[in-house]
N, C-alpha and C positions, 0 to 999 in steps of 0.2 A: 536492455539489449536482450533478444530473444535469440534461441537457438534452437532447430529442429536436429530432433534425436529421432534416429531409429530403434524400436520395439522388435525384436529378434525371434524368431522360435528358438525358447531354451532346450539345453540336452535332456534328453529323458532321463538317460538310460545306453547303456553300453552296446546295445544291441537296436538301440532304436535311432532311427535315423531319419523318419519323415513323418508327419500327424497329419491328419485334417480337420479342416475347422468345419465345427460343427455348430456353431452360433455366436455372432457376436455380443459381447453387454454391456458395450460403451456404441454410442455415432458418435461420428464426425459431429466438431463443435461441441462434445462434454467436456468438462474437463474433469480432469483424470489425477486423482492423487500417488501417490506413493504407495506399490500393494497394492493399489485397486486392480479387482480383476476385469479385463479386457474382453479377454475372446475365450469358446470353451474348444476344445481341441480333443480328439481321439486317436488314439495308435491300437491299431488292430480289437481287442476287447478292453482296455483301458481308457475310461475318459478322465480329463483333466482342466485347470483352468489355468489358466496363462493372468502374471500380475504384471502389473508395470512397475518399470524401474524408478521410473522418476512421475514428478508430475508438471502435469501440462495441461494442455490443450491438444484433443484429440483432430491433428487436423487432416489426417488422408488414411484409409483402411485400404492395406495394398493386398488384401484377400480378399478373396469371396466365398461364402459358407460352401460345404464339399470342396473345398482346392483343397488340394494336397504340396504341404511346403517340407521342403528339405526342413534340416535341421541347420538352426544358423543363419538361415534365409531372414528379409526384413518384412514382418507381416503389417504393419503401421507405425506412422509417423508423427510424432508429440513435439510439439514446442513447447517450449520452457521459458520462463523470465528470470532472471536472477537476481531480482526485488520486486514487488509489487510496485506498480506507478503510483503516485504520488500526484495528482495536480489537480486544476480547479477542472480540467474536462470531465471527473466524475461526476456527476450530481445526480445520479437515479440509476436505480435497479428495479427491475419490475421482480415480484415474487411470481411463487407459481399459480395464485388465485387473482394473477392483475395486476394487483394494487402497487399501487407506488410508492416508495419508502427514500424520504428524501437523504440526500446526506449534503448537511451543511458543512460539515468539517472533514476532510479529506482524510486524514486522519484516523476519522471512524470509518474507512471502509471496511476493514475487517471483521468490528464490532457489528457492525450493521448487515456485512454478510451470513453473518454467525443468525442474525434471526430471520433468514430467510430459510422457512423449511417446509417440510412437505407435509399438509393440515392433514392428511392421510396419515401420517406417521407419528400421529399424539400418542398412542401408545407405545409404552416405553417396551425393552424388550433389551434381553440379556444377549439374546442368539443372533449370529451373525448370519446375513442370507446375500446369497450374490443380486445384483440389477435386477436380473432377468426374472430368479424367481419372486423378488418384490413386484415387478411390472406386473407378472401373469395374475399374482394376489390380488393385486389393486386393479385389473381388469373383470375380476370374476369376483370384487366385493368380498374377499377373502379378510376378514382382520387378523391385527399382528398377534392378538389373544388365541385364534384359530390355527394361525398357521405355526404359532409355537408348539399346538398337538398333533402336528405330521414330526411321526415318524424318520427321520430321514438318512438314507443311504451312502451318504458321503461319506468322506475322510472326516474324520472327528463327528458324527451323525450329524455331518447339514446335510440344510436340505435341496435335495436337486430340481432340475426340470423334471425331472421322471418323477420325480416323487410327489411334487405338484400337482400335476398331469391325473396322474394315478387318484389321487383324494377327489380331483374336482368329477372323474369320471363314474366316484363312487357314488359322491356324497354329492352333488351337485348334477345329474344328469339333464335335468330340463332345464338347466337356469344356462349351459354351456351349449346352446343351440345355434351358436353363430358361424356360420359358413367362410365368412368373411375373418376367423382367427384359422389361422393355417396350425398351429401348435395346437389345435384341439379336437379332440374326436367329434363325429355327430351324428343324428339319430334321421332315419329316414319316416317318413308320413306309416308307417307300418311296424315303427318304433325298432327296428333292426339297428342296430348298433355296428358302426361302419369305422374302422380305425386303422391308420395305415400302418405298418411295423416301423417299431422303431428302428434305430442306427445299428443296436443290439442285434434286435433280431433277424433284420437286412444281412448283416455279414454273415450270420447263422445259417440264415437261407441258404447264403451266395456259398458258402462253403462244404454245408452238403450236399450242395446239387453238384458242385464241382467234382466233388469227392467219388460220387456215385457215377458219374461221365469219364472220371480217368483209370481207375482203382475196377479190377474184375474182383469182385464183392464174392466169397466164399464162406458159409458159416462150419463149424465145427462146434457139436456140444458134448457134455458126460456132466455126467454125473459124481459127483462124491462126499465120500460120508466125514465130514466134516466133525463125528460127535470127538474126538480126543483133542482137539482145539477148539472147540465150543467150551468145554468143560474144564481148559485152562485157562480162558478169559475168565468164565464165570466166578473161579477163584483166584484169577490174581486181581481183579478191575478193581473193589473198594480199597485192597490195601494198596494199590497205587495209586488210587485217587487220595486217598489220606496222606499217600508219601509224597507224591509228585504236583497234584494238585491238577493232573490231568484226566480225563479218561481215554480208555484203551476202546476204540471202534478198531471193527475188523479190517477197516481198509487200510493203515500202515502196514498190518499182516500180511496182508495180500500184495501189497507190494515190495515186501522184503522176500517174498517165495517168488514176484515174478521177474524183480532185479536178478535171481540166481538165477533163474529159468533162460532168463534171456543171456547168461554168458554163453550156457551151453549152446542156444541155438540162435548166433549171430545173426542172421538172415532174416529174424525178427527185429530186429535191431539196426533198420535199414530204412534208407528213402528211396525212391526212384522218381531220377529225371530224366524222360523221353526214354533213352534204351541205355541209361549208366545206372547203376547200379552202387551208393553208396551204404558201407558199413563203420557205423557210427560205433567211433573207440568209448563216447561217453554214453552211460545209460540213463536216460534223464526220462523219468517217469509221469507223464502229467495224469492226473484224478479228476476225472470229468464232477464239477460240482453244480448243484441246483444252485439259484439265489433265490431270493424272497421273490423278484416279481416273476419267477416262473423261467427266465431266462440261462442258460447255462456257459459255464466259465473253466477253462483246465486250466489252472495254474500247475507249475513243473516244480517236481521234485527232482535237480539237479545231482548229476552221481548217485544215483538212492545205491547202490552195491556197496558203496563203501557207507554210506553208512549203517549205525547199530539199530537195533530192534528199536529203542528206548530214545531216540535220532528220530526216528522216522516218526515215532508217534508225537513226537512235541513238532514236527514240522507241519506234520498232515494237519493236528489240531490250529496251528498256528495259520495257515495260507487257508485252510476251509471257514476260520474266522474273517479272517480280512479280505476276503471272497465276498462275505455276503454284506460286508462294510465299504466295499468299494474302495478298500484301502492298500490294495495292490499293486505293486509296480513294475512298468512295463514288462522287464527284462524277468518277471515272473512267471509269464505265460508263453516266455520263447522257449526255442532248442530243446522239445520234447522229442525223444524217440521211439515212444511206445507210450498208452494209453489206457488206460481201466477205467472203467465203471462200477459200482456198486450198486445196481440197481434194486438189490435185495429191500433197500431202507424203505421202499414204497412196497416191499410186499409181492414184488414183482420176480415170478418162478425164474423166467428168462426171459432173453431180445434180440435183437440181429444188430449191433450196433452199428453205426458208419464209421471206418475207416478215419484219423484225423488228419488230414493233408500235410506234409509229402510221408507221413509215416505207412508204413504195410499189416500192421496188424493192430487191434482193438480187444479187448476182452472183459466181456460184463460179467458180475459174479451175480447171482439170483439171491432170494429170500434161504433163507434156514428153515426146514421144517421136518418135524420129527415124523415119521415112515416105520411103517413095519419092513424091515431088513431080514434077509437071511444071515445068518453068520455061522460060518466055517470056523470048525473047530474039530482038533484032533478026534475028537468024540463021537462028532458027525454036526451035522447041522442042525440049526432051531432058527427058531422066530424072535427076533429082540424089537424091542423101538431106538432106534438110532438118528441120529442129527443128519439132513441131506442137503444138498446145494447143488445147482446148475450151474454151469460152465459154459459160458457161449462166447464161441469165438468167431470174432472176422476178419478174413487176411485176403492179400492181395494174390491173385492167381497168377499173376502176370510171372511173380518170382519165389511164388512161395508153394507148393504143389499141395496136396492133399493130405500128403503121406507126413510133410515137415508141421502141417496145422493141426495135426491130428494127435502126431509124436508130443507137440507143445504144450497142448492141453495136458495128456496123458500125463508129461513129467509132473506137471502143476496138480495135476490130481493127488499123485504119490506124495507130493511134498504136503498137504494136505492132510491126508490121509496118516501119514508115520509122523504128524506133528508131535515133540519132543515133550513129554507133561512135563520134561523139568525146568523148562528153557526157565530161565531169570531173567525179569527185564527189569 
């Protein structure tokens, strides 16, 4: 007796509430074990794969790639048996190369399914890989020896479509010249390389264009001399890497000087929808991060004010890893209320950053670099070499005036600037 179940989109996440599907890895008529994964699915910068609960037989996909399904929703439909048939109407299975593998004893069906496999897949292999990225392998003559040294980006380093994708476009450019595979890049008669944005970097697009259409985009910079927190990292970092097992980047710092910053001045610390004006009681931090393929990610440091120096830096360290692992979850990149950047790590003086939608202001810190400074002293003034940083801000004109982006900075400079050499972390 058979029974059709419905496959559901599961909860994310406390704050997620609808995904889209962004590729299926079972059709209609596979059938589908326990755990096997189905369909791949994305929530805003997070992707993921959807398993089945039971198994069956895949017999109706009530999605289609881009639909956007609530959560809870029924996205495909499995039948189920609840014993395998039994009778003399079996007698043949074809394999995947043809051939015909009789079965005289009903009995061995099981046995006899068991050697039915895929002459593609003689090599053995430790690593688990979903349908799809087997399919793309065994379309591009990929073997399971090769594709064991990709790299890969997932949760527990498997390996994705992107990551696929990525090796064949490196390491394979002319042999991936088929117009007729839509998941592939391809080279025009002039050898120009012609690729369309991924799902990633689509929303990235769709998001600062947005951004830049709603948001009156105002920059504010300064400058400050950074050298008496230069010179407390430099001796506290090994004896906390010896103690904690971590190291200390400046961008926890920077976010523990801009959580205080921003009690003082609430109005940083705001969204705006059409003409209301909200001021968020939570200060919830997100750190714009690079990943490996170039693409970028802000995962939110929730409450950062409350937490400690020593808090922040096993957080930072902790989300800017599982960042570039793809091992982030949803409710880690929501309900930010302000935004930094640390654009210094590439070298980079300063930048006008965009705004991160619905928030009002943005703030990129630059490269460190030693400068011949004046210094003021009772004495009179001289020439020193001193530690320097840019400051670039950008905030929303619409509710934040010149005078309040300006003031913001400034605080952030001071706190900076009178950094405490004794602090303990």
């Amino acid at each position: 007796m058979s029974n059709k179940i419905e496959i559901v989109l599961p909860k994310m996440g406390e704050s997620v509430d609808e995904a889209t599907i962004t590729g299926w890895l079972k059709n209609e008529g596979d059938f589908v074990n326990e755990d096997d994964l189905i369909v791949e699915i994305a929530t805003d910068k997070v992707d993921s794969e959807v398993p089945s609960e039971f198994s069956g037989v895949l017999i109706k996909k009530l999605c289609e790639v881009n639909d956007v399904v609530k959560v809870g929703d029924p996205i495909a439909i499995i039948e189920t048996e609840n014993e395998i048939k039994k009778n003399n109407t079996i007698s043949e299975i074809k394999d995947s190369s043809n051939e015909n593998i009789a079965i005289d004893n009903p009995n061995d069906y099981i046995e006899k399914a068991e050697k039915i496999i895929d002459t593609n897949d003689s090599e053995l292999t430790e690593k688990i890989y979903s349908p799809l990225v087997k399919n793309i392998s065994k379309k591009e003559g990929i073997s399971i020896a090769e594709l064991d040294s990709i790299i890969g980006s997932g949760k527990n380093g498997r390996v994705t479509k992107k990551d696929i994708l990525n090796y064949i476009s490196k390491n394979k450019p002319q042999e991936s010249l088929d117009n007729n595979k839509p998941y592939q890049a391809y080279v025009n008669k002039s050898y120009d390389e012609i690729t369309e944005m991924s799902r990633m970097e689509k929303l990235i697009s769709d998001h600062m264009l947005s951004s830049k259409q709603k948001s009156a985009h105002v920059q504010a910079f300064i400058e400050a001399d950074i050298t008496n927190l230069f010179k407390w990292r430099e001796k506290n970092k090994i004896i906390f890497f010896n103690r904690e097992n971590e190291k200390i980047t400046f961008t926890p710092i920077f976010i523990s000087i801009v959580a205080q910053v921003l009690r003082e001045f609430p109005m940083l610390n705001s969204s705006v929808e059409d003409y209301t004006v909200i001021k968020k009681k939570s200060i919830n931090i997100g750190m714009a991060t690079a990943l490996n393929d170039g693409n970028l990610i802000v995962p939110v440091i929730k409450n950062a004010d409350q937490l400690s120096l020593l808090g922040l830096v096993k957080k930072v360290n902790d989300l800017a890893k599982r960042s570039r692992s793809g091992q982030l979850q949803p409710d880690e990149v929501k309900e930010g209320t302000y935004t930094i950047s640390n654009v210094g790590i590439f070298d980079t003086l300063m930048g006008t950053p965009i705004i991160n939608q619905p928030q009002v202001g943005i703030l990129a810190f630059g490269a460190i670099n030693k400068k011949p400074s004046v210094i003021e002293t009772d004495g009179g003034d001289f020439i020193g070499i001193r530690h320097k940083i840019f400051l670039s801000h950008s905030f929303d004109h619409r509710i934040v005036n010149g005078a309040m982006g300006g003031l913001f900075i400034k605080r952030i400079k001071e706190l900076i600037e009178n950094w405490d050499s004794s602090t303990i972390i």
